[in-house]
Backbone as CSV, one residue per row, in Angstrom:
resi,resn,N_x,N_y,N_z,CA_x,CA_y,CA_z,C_x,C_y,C_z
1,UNK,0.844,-1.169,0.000,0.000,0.000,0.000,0.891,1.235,0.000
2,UNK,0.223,2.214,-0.796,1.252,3.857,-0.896,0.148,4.386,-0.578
3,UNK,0.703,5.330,0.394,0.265,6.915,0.641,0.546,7.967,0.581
4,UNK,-0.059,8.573,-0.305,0.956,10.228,-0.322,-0.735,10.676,0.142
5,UNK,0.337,12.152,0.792,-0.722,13.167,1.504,-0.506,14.579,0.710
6,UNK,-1.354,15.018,-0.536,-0.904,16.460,-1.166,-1.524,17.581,-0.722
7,UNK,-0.577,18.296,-0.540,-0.876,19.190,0.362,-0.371,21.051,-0.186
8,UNK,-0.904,22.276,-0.045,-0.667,23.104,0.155,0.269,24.078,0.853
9,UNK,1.069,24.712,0.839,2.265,25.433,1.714,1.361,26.274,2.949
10,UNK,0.102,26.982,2.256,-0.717,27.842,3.223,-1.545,27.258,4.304
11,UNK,-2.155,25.729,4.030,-2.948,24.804,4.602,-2.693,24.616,5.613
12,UNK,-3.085,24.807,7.019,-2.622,24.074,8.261,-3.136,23.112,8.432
13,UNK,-3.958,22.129,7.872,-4.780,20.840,8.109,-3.752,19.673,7.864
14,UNK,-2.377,19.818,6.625,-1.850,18.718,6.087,-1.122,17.639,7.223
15,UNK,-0.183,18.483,7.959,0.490,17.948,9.165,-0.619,17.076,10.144
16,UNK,-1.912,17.220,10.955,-2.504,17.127,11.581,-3.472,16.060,10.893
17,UNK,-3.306,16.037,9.322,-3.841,14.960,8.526,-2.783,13.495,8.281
18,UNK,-1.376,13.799,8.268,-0.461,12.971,7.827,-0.178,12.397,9.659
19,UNK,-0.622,13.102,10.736,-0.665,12.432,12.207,-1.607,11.024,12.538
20,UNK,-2.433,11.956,11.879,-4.055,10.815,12.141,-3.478,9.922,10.921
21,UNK,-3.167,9.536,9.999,-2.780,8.656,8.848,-1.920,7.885,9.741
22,UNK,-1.109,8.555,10.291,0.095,7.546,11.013,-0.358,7.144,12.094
23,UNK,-1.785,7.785,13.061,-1.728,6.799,14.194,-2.816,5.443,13.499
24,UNK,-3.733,5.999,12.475,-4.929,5.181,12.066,-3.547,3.716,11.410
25,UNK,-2.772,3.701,10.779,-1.755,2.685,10.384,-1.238,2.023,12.020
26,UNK,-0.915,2.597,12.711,-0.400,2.251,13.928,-1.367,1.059,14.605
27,UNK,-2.697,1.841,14.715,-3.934,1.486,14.749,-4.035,-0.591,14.734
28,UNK,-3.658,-0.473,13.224,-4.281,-1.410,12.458,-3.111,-1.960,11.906
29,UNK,-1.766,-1.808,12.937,-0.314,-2.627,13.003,0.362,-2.290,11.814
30,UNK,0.131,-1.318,10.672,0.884,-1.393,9.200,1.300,0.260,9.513
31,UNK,2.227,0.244,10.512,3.092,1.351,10.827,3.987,1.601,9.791
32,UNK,4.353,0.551,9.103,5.625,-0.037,8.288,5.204,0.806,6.837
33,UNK,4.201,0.793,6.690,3.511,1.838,4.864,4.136,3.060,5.390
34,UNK,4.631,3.157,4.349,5.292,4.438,4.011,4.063,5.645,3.597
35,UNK,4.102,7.151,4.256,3.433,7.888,4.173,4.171,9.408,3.482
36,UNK,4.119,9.672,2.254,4.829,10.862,1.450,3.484,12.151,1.293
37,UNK,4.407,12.974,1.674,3.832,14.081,1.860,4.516,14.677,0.402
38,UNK,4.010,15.246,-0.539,3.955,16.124,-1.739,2.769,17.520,-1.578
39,UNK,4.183,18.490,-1.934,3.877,19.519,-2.102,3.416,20.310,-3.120
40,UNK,2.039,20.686,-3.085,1.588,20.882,-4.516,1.693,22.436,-4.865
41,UNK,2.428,22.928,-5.807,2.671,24.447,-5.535,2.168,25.515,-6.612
42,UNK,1.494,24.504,-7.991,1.271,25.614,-9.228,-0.670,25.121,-9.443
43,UNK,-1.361,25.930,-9.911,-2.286,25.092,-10.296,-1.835,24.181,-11.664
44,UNK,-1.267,24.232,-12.386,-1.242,23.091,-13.481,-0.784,22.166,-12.849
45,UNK,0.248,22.057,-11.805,0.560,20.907,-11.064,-0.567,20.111,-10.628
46,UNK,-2.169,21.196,-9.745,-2.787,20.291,-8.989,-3.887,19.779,-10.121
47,UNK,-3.499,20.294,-11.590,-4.215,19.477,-12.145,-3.912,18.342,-13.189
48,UNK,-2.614,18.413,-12.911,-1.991,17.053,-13.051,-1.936,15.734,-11.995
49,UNK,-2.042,15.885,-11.158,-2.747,14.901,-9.911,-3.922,14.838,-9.227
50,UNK,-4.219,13.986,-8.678,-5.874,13.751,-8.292,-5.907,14.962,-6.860
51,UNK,-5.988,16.096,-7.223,-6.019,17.022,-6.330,-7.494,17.403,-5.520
52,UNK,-8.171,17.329,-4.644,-9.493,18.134,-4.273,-8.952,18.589,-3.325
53,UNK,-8.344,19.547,-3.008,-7.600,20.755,-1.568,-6.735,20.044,-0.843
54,UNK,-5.719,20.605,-0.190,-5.289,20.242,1.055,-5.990,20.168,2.256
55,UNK,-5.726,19.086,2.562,-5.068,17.679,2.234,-5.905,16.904,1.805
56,UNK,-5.180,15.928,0.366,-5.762,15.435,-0.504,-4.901,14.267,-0.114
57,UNK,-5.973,13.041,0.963,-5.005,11.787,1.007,-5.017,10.211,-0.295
58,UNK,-4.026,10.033,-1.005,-4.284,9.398,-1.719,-3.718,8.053,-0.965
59,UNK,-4.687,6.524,-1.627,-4.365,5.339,-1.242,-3.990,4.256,-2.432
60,UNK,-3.052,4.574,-2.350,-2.581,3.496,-3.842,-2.832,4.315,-5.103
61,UNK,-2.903,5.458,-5.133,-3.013,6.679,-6.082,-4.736,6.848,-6.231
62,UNK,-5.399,6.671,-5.194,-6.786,6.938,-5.290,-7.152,7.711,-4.739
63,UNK,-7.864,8.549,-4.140,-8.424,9.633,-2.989,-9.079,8.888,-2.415
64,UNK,-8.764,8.641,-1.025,-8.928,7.876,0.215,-10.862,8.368,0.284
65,UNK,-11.131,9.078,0.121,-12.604,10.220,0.016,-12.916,10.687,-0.769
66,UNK,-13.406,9.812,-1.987,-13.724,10.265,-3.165,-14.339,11.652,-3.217
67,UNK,-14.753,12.615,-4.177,-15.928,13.799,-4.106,-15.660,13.959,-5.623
68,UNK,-16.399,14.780,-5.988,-16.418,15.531,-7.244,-15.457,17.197,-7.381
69,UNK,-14.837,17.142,-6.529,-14.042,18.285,-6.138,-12.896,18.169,-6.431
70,UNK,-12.497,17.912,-7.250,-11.004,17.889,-8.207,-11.121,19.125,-8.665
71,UNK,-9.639,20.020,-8.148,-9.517,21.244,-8.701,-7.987,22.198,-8.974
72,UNK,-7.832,22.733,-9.573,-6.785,23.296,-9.852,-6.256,24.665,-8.841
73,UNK,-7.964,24.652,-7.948,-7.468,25.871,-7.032,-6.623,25.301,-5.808
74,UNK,-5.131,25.901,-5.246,-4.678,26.052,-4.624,-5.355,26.449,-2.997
75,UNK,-6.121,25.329,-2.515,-7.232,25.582,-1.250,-6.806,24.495,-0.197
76,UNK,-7.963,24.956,0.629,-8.108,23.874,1.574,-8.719,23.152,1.423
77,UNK,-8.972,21.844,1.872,-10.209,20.570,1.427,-10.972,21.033,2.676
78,UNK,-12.149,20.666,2.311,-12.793,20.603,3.978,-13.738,19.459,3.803
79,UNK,-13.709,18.158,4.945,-14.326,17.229,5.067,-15.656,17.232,5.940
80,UNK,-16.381,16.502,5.794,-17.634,15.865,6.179,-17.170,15.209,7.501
81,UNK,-17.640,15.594,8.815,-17.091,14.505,9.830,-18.092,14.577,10.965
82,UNK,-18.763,13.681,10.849,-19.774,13.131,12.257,-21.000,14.904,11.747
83,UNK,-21.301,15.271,10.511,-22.163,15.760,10.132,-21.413,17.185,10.226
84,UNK,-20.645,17.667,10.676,-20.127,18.927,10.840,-18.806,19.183,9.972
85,UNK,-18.320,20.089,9.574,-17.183,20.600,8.390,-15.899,20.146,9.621
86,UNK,-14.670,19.796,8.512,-13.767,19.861,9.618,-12.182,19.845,8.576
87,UNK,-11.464,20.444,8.890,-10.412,20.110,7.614,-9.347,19.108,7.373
88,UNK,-10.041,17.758,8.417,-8.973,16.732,8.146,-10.463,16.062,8.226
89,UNK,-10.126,14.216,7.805,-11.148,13.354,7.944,-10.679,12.873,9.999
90,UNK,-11.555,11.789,10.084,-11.562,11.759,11.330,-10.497,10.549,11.576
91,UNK,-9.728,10.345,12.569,-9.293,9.002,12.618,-10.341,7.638,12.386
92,UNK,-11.121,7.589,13.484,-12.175,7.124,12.687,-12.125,6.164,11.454
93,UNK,-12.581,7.572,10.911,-13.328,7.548,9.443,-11.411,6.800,8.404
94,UNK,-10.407,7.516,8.892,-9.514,6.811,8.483,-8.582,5.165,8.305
95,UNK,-9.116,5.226,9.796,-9.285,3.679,10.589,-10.120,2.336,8.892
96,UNK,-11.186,2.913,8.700,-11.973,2.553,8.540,-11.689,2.466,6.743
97,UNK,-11.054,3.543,6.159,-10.808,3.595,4.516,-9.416,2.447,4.507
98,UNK,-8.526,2.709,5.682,-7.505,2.278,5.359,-7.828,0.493,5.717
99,UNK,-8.640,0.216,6.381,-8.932,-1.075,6.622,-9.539,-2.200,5.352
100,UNK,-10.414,-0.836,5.012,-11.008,-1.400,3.694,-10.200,-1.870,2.482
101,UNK,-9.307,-0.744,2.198,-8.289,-0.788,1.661,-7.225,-2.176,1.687
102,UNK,-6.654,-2.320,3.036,-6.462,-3.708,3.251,-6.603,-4.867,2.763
103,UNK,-7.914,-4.755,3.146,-8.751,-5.872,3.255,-8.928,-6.181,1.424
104,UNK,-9.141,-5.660,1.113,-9.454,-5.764,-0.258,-8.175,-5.955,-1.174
105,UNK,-6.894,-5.396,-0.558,-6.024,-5.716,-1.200,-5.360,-7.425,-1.015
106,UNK,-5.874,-7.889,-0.034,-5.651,-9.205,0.615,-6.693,-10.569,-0.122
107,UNK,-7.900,-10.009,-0.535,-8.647,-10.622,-1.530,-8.242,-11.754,-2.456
C-alpha cells in the first residue's frame, strides 16, 4: 500500500492529517507503509494529480474520500465529519478507509 498526503504550503490541516494517517496505520499494526507528503505548488501541477484541496489523502493513487471536487485551485479541502465541516477526515473515518483498503487488497 502507498500513501501520499498532497498538500498546500498555506494549509494548516496537512500535518494534523499525515498524524491521524500515522496513528490510524499504527492502529491497524501497518506502521511499516510508508506515508509521502507532496507539495503541490502551481495550479497546473494540482491538475496534473488527483487534487481536491489540502489535504488530498491518496491510497494506492486513489483519494482515500472520493468527491467531485477535483480542482486546480490552490485551497483547503474541507471534510464531512460526524455531520459537521472539519479540515482533516476523522481518525475514525480513516481507521476505517484504510482497513477497507487492506482488506481488499488481501482478496
Amino acid at each position: 500500500m502507498e500513501i501520499e498526503i498532497l498538500h498546500i504550503a498555506d494549509c494548516p490541516n496537512w500535518r494534523e492529517a499525515g498524524a491521524r494517517v500515522a496513528a490510524a496505520l499504527r492502529d491497524l499494526r501497518a506502521q511499516d507503509v510508508p506515508v509521502r507528503f507532496t507539495l503541490v505548488t502551481t495550479p497546473d501541477e494540482a491538475g496534473r494529480v488527483a487534487f481536491a484541496g489540502s489535504p488530498t489523502i491518496l491510497v494506492d493513487g486513489t483519494d482515500a474520500f472520493p468527491s467531485d471536487g477535483l480542482t486546480k485551485d490552490l485551497a483547503c479541502r474541507i471534510y464531512r465529519v460526524g455531520g459537521r465541516f472539519a479540515g482533516t477526515p476523522s481518525l475514525a473515518d480513516l481507521r476505517g478507509v484504510l482497513m477497507e483498503r487492506m482488506t481488499s487488497r488481501s482478496e
